[in-house]
N, C-alpha and C positions, 0 to 999 in steps of 0.2 A: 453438554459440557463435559465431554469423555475426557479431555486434556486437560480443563482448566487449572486441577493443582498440579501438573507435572505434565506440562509443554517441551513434547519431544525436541525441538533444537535447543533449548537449554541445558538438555544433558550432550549435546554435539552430536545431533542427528543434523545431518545437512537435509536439508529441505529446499524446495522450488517453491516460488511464487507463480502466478501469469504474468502476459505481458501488459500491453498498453490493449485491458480489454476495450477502454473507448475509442483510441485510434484505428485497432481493428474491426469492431461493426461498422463505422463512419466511414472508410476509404477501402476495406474489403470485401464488408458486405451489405455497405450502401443503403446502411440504416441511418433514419436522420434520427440527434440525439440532441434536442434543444438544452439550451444552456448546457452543454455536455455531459447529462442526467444518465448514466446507463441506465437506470432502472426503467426509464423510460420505456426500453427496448419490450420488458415483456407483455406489453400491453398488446402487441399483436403476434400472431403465430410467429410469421416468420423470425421478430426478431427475438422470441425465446427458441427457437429450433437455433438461431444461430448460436446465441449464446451458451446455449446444452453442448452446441459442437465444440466450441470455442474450450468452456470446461473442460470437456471430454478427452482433448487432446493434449493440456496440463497432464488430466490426472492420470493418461497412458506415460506420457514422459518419465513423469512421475514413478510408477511401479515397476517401469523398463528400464530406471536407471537405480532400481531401489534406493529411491531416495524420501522424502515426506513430502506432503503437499499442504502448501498453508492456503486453501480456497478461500476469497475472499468475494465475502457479500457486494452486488452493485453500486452500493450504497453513497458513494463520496459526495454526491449530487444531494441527498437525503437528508438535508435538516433544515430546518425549519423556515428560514431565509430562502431557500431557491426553491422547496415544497410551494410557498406562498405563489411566485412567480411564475407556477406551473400553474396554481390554481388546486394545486392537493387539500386535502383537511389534514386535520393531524390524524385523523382515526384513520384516513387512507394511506397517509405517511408510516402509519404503524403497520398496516397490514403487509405494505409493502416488504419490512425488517422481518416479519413472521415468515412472507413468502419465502424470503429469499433464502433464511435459516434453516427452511423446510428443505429447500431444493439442495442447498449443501450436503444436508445429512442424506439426501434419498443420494446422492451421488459417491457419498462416501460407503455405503452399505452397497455399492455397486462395486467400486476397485477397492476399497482397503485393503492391505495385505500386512503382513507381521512386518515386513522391511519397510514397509510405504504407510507410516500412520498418516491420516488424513486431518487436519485442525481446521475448522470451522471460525475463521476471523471477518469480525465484523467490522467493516471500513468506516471509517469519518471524515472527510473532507473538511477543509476552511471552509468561515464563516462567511467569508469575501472570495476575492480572486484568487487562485494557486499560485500566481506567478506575481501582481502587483496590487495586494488587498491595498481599496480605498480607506478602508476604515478598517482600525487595530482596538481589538479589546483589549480591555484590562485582565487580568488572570481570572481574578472574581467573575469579571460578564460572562468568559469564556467558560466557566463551570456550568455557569445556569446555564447558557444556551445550549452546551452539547449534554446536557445530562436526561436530555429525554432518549436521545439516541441512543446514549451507553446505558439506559436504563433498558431500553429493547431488548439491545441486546441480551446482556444479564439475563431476562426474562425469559425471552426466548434460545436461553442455550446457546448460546455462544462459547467458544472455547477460549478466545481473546478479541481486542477491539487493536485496530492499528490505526492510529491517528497519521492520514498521509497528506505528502505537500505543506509541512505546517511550514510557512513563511517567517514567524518571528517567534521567541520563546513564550511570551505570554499565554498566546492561545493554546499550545501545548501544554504549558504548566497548566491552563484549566482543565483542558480536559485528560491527561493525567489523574488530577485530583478529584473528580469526575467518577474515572475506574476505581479509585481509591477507595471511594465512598461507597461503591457494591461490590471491591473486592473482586474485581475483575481485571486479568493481564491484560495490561495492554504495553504496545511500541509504539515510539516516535519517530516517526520520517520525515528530516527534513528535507526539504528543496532549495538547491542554492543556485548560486548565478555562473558564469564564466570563472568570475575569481576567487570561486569557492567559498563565498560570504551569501549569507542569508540574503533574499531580496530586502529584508529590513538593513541591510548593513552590518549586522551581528557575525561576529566570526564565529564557523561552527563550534569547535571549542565550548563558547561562552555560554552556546545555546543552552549544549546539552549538561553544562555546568549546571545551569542556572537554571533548567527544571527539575534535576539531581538535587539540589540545593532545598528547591521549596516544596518538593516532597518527598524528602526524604530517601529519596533513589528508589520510588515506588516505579516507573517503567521498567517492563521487562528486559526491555533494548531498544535500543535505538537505530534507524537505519538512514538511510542517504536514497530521495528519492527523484524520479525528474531533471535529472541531469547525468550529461553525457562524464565518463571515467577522467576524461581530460581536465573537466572543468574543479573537479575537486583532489586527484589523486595527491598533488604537490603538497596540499594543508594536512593530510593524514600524521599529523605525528603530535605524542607527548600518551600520555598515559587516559586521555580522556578516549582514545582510538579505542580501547579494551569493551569500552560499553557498546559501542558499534556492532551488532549482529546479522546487519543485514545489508543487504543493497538493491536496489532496482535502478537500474540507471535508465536511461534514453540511448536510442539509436543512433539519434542526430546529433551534432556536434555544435548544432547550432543554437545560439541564447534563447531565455524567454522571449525576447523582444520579434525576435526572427520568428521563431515557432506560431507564436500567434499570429503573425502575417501572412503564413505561407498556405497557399490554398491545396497544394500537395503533400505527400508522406514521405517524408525520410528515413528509411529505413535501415541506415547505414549498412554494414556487414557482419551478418551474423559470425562468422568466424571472428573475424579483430572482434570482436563485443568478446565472448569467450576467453581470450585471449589477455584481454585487458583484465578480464576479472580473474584469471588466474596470476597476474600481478598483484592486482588489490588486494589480495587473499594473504599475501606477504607482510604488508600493511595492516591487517588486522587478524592481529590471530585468533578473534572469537566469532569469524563471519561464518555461519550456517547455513544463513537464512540469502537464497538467491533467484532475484528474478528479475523482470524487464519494467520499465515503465513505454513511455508514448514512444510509439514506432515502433513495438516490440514486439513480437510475438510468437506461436512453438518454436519456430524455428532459433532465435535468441535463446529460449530458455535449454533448448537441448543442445547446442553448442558452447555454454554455460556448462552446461553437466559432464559434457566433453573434456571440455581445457580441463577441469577443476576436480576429478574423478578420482585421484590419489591422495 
């Protein structure tokens, strides 16, 4: 918890994300990842050598462009709804949040450097789908469910939790209130559709109103995740843009609905990706925090640090 009460992009250290680590072991190196569980991956050699590499090439970007690295745990796959359907227990589901917290820190005593602080964020996925949850909790459900997770974390040292792909405010507002309760940073990412509206319908705006609202603006920041610069750049405005710290977008320019259909990777151009977010960056003048989501990967992130380097 080296960062926990003073997380370097909060004082305007630009920092990198990764990319799209599950679309890169899945279509690059040909790791299968049921229900698209990364953690799955370290259960066998190869697919932790791949994911050590995958890391690895973050965290050079990272010190080569002295910038911060916010490493994020496997974890989105990890709570307790898609553990069941894997056939995990909880005690393996926890070991799992131990592992992975471990392997962050052995990587960050490997590159940290004074320009390059390294943060240790523990991921959380939806409850449901990323893209069209069948079933929406209430803020309440959404506390109790995700609070064994954000309890891991805390526990095992984490420096922050980033709550990603949240679909509609509620499940956000839980688990917000969630980090709340062990005093723990966390972000909101959400995911929107083509029309830059929540896949619940919700205009971004309201979302991050309205978990601002019911806890009292306890998120760190908030960022925009899983979708392509296009689909949301136009909504960027009014004073709620100022909470916005981050972004990971997509490569593809194509919807939810397409994405989950297509048996290939779209990896659009890493150049235009860079390019567009040194636009966006106009748009929000407290964005720090930049990295890729699906279809993304080193090459998105260093072209990113490229365009956006001044």
């Amino acid at each position: 918890m080296k960062y926990r009460n003073a997380l370097p992009q909060l004082a305007g250290k630009k920092m990198i994300t990764d990319g799209g680590l599950e679309t890169t072991l899945i279509f690059h190196d040909g790791i299968d990842l049921p229900l698209f569980a990364a953690f799955k991956a370290l259960e066998t050699d190869a697919g932790i050598a791949a994911m050590d590499a995958y890391m690895e090439r973050f965290a050079r970007i990272a010190v080569e462009a002295k910038r911060g690295f916010i490493m994020d745990t496997p974890t989105w796959r990890a709570s307790a709804r898609w553990a069941a359907e894997l056939g995990l227990s909880q005690d393996a589901l926890r070991a799992v949040h131990r592992e992975a917290i471990c392997t962050l820190n052995r990587l960050r005593d490997r590159f940290e450097t004074g320009e390059s602080p390294f943060v240790v964020n523990g991921v959380i996925g939806p409850q449901d789908d990323g893209y069209a949850p069948a079933r929406v909790l209430t803020a309440e459900a959404a506390e109790t469910y995700h609070a064994a997770q954000v309890g891991w974390f805390n526990e095992f040292g984490a420096d922050m939790a980033s709550a990603i792909t949240m679909t509609y405010a509620d499940e956000a507002i839980g688990i917000a209130s969630a980090a709340k309760t062990f005093g723990l940073p966390v972000a909101i990412a959400f995911t929107v559709e083509t029309d830059g509206r929540l896949p619940s319908g919700e205009a971004l705006g309201d979302a991050i109103r309205a978990v601002d609202e019911a806890t009292e603006n306890y998120p760190a920041y908030f960022m925009i995740n899983c979708a392509h610069p296009d689909h949301f750049a136009n909504v960027l405005q009014g004073d709620w843009t100022q909470r916005i710290m981050g972004l990971r977008a997509n490569a593809s320019r194509m919807s939810h609905a397409e994405l989950d259909a297509s048996d290939t990777l779209d990896d659009g151009d890493p150049v235009e990706i860079g390019h567009l977010y040194a636009g966006l960056s106009v748009l929000l003048p407290n964005l720090t925090v930049m990295g890729g989501c699906c279809g993304t990967d080193h090459r998105h992130v260093a072209a990113i640090c490229e365009a956006t380097k001044t």
